[in-house]
C-alpha positions in Angstrom: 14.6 6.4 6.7 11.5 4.4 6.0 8.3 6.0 6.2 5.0 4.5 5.1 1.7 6.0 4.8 -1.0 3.9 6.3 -4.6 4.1 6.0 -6.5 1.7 8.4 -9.7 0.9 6.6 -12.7 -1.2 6.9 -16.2 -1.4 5.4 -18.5 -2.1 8.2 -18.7 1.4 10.1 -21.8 1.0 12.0 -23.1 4.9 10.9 -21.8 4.8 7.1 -20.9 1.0 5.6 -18.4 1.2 3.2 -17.8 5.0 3.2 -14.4 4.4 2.0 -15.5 3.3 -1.2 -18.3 5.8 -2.1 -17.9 7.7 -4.3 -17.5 11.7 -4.6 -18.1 12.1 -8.6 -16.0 10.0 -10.3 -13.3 9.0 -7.9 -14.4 6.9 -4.5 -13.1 8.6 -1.4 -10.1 6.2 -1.3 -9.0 7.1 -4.5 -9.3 10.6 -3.6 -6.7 10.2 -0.9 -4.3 8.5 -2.5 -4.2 10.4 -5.1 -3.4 13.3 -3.3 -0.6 11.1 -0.9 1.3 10.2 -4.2 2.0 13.8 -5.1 4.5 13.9 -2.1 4.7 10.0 -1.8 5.8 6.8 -3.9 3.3 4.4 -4.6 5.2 1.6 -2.8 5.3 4.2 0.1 1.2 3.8 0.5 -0.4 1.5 2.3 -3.9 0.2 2.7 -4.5 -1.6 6.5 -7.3 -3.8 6.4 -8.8 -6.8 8.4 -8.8 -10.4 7.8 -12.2 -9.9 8.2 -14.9 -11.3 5.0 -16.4 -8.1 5.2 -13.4 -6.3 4.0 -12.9 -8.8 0.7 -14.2 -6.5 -1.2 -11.8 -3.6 -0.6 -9.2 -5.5 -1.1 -10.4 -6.3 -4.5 -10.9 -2.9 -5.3 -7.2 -2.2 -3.9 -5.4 -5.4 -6.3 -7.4 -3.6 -9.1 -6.3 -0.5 -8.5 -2.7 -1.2 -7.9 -3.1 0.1 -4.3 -1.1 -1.8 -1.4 -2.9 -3.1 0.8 -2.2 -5.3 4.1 -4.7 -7.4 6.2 -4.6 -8.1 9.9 -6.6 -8.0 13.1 -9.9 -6.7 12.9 -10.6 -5.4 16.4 -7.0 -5.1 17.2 -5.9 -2.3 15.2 -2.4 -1.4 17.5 -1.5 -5.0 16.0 -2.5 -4.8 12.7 -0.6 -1.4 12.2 2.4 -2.9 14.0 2.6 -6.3 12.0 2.9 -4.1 8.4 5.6 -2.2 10.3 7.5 -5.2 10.8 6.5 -6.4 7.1 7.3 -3.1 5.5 11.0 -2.8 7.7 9.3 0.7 8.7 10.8 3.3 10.9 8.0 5.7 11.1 4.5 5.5 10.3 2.4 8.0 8.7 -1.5 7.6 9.7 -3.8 8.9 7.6 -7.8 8.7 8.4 -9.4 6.8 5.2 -12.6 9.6 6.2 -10.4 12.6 5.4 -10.9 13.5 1.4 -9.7 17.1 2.1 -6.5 16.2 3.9 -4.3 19.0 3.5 -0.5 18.0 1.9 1.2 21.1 3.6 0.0 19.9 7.1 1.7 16.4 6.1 4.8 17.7 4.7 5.6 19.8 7.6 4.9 16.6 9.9 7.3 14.7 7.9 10.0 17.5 7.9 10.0 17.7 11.5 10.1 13.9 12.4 13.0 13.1 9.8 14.9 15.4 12.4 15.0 12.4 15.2 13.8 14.9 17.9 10.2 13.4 18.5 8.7 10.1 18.8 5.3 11.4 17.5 4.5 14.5 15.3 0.9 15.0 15.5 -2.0 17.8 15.3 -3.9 16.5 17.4 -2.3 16.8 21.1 -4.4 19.3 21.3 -6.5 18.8 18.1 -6.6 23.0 16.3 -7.2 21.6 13.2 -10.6 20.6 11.8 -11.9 17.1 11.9 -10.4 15.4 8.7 -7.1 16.9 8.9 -5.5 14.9 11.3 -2.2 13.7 10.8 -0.1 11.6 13.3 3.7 10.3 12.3 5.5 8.2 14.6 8.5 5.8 15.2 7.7 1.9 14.8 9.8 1.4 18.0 7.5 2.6 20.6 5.0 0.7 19.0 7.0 -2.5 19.5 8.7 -1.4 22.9 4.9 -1.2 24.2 3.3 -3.8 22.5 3.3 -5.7 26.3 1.5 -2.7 27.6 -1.5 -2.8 24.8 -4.3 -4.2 27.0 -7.2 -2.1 26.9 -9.9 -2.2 24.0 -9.7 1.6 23.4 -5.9 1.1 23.2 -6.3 -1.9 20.4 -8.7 -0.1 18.7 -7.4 3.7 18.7 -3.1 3.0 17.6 -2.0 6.3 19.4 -4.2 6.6 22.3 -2.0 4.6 24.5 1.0 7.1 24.0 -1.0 10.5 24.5 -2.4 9.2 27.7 1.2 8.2 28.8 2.7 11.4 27.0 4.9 11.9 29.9 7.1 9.3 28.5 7.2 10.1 25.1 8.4 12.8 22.8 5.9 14.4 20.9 5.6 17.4 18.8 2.4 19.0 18.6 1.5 21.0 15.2 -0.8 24.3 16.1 -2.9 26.1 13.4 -2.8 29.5 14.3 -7.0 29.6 13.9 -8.9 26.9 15.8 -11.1 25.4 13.5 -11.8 22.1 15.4 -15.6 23.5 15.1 -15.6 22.5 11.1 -15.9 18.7 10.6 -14.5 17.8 6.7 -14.4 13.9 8.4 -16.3 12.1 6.7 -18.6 9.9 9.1 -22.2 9.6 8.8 -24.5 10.2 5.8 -25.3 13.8 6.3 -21.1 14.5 6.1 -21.5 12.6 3.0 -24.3 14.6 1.1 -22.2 17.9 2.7 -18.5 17.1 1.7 -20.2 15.9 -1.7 -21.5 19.2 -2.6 -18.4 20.9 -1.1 -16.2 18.7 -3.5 -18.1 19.2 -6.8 -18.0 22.8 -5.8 -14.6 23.2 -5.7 -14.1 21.2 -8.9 -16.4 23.8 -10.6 -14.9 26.6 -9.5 -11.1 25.1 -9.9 -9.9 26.8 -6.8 -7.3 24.4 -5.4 -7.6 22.3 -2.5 -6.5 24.5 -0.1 -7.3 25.3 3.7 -8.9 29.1 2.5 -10.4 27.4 -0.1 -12.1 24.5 1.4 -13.6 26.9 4.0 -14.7 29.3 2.3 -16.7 26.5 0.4 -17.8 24.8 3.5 -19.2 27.8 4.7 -21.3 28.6 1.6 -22.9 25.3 1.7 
């Protein structure tokens, strides 16, 4: 069973340009994510999804120098791009992974991965309701649907958001929603404006100092001291 980690990226977000490539000490956020990915997943396994867009040259540069995979397509039409490196990559599942999420949490992931590897569930997600905190989502799902519904892709929020089309039509789907047992959907570790960056910053050198892993008590308990 093939399963690829994507990471749709770009570097023009209108309310932080190139977040994806600032940096939180030494490593840039990217880095930060992949380097946590490749303790569960093979390099090959990772995958960068870009556009063909100018603007997004210079990640791709970054990527080739860093020995990081990365895959352009459609820049508005992200449903297509993610489904094109599916066919490229002879996926059967897809893992998404938010390139604004440096505190991703790996035990959130593995249990996704364990319970889509059993064939029950088109989608494995935490967010169908969303318990989690904002930069821990994680979504895994089978390349099929994607190409069985390709027809139905029409709408701009459905180009531009690659499940959205699925949860609003979840009648007709299988998907497995992950709970946390605390809803923490109030703490945001999603990094998207300038304010998340000086925040998460701070919270990241702060748990370097203090060596405490990277773990959900952990990061919270930092967060909240900030």
């Amino acid at each position: 069973m093939k399963i690829f980690v994507v990471i749709p990226a770009r570097l023009n977000s209108k309310r932080l340009p190139g977040k994806i490539l600032r940096k939180f000490g030494k490593f840039t956020i990217l880095e930060i994510i992949i380097i946590k990915l490749k303790k569960i997943f093979r390099t090959k396994q990772i995958v960068v999804a870009t556009s063909n867009n100018i603007i997004d040259d210079k990640l791709v540069l970054f990527c080739k120098k860093k020995k990081i995979n990365v895959y352009r397509g459609s820049l508005n039409n992200v449903y297509e791009r993610i489904y094109q490196l599916s066919l490229k990559y002879n996926a059967y599942g897809i893992l998404r992974i938010n390139g604004d999420s440096p505190f991703l949490n790996l035990s959130i992931i593995k249990k996704a991965i364990t319970i889509f590897k059993n064939k029950k569930y088109d989608i494995v997600t935490n967010i169908f309701p969303r318990s989690f905190h904002a930069g821990q989502s994680v979504e895994v799902f089978k390349t099929n649907i994607m190409k069985e519904n390709q027809h139905l892709i029409k709408k701009k929020n459905h180009k531009e958001h690659i499940t959205k089309f699925f949860y609003e039509n979840a009648n007709r789907f299988r998907i497995r929603n992950i709970n946390n047992k605390k809803n923490y959907n109030k703490i945001h570790l999603a990094l998207d404006t300038k304010n998340d960056f000086v925040k998460l910053s701070n919270l990241y050198l702060n748990l370097l100092r203090s060596k405490k892993k990277h773990n959900l008590k952990n990061i919270i308990y930092e967060y909240k001291k900030i």
